[in-house]
C-alpha positions in Angstrom: 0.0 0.0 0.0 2.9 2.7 0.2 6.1 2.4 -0.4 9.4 4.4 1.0 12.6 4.9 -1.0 14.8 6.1 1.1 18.5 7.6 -0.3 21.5 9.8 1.1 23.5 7.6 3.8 27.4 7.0 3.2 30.6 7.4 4.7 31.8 10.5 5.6 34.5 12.0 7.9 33.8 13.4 11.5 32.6 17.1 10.9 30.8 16.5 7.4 27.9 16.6 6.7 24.8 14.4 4.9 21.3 14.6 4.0 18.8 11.8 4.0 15.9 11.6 1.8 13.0 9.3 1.7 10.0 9.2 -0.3 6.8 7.8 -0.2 4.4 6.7 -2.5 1.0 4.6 -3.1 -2.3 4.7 -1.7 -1.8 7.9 0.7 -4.8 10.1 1.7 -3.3 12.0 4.0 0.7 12.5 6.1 0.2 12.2 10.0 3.7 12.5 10.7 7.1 11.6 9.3 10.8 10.7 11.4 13.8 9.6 11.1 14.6 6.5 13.6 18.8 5.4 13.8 19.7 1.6 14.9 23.8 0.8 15.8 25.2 -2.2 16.2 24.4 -4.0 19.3 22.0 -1.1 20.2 18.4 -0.6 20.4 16.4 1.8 17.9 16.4 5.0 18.6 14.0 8.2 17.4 16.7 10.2 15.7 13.8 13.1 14.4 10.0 13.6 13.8 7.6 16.5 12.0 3.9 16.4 12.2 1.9 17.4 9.0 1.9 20.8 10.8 5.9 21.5 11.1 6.6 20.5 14.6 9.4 18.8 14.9 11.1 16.8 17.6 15.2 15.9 18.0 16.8 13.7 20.2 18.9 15.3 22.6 22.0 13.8 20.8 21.5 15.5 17.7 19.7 18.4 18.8 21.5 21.8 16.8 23.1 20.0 14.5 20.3 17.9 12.4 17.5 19.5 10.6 14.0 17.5 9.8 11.9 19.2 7.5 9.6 18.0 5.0 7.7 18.0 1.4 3.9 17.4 1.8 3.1 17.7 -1.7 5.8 14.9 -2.7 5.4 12.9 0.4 8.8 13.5 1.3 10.8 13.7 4.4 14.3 14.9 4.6 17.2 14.6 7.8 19.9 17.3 6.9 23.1 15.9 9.4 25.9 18.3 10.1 29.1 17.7 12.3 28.4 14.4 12.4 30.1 12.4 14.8 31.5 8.9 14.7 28.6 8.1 17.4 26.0 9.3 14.7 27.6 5.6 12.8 24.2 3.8 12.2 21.4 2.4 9.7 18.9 5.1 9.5 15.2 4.2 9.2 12.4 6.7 7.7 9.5 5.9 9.2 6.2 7.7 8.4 2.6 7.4 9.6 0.2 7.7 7.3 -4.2 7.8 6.2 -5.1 5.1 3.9 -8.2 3.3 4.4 -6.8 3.3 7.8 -3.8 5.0 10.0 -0.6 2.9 9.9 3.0 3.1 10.2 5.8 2.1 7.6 9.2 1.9 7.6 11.9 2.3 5.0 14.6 -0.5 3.9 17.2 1.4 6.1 20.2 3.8 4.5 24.0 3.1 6.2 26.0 6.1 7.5 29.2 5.7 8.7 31.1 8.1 10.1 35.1 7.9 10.4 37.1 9.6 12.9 
């Protein structure tokens, strides 16, 4: 029923910078809310970043000042801008949105990789 492409992870030195896209697509009536959700290895998932269909957005404390959610409504698309990222910030990154089709649900993306090297 929808479908997430999500692009944008790679490796990158400590102090670069990266930005995540991720798209979705199908049967969407409506976009609750859209995030950005980080898991490393031998850790649990974590919320990286969210935005309602209104703007607000939410950050993890880890991240907060230097990642930047924003969003697309009219392409269904959610963006993480990462600066002075830190070898810590090393993770799969998950877009996760919660959409209206004939019902509300949740779906995740296939996961991007960013590495960060010291």
């Amino acid at each position: 029923q929808v479908q997430l492409v999500e692009s944008g992870g790679g490796l990158v030195q400590a102090g670069g910078s990266l930005r995540l896209s991720c798209a979705a697509s199908g049967s969407i009536f409506s976009v609750n809310a859209m995030g950005w959700h980080r898991q490393a290895p031998g850790k649990q998932r974590e919320s990286v970043a969210t935005i309602t269909s209104g703007g607000s957005s939410n950050y993890a404390d880890s991240v907060k000042g230097r990642f930047t959610i924003s969003s697309d409504n009219a392409k269904n698309t959610v963006y993480l801008q990462m600066n002075s990222l830190k070898p810590e910030d090393t993770a799969v990154y998950y877009c996760n949105v919660v959409v209206t089709t004939t019902y509300v649900g949740s779906w995740w993306g296939q996961g991007t990789q960013v590495t960060v090297s010291s």
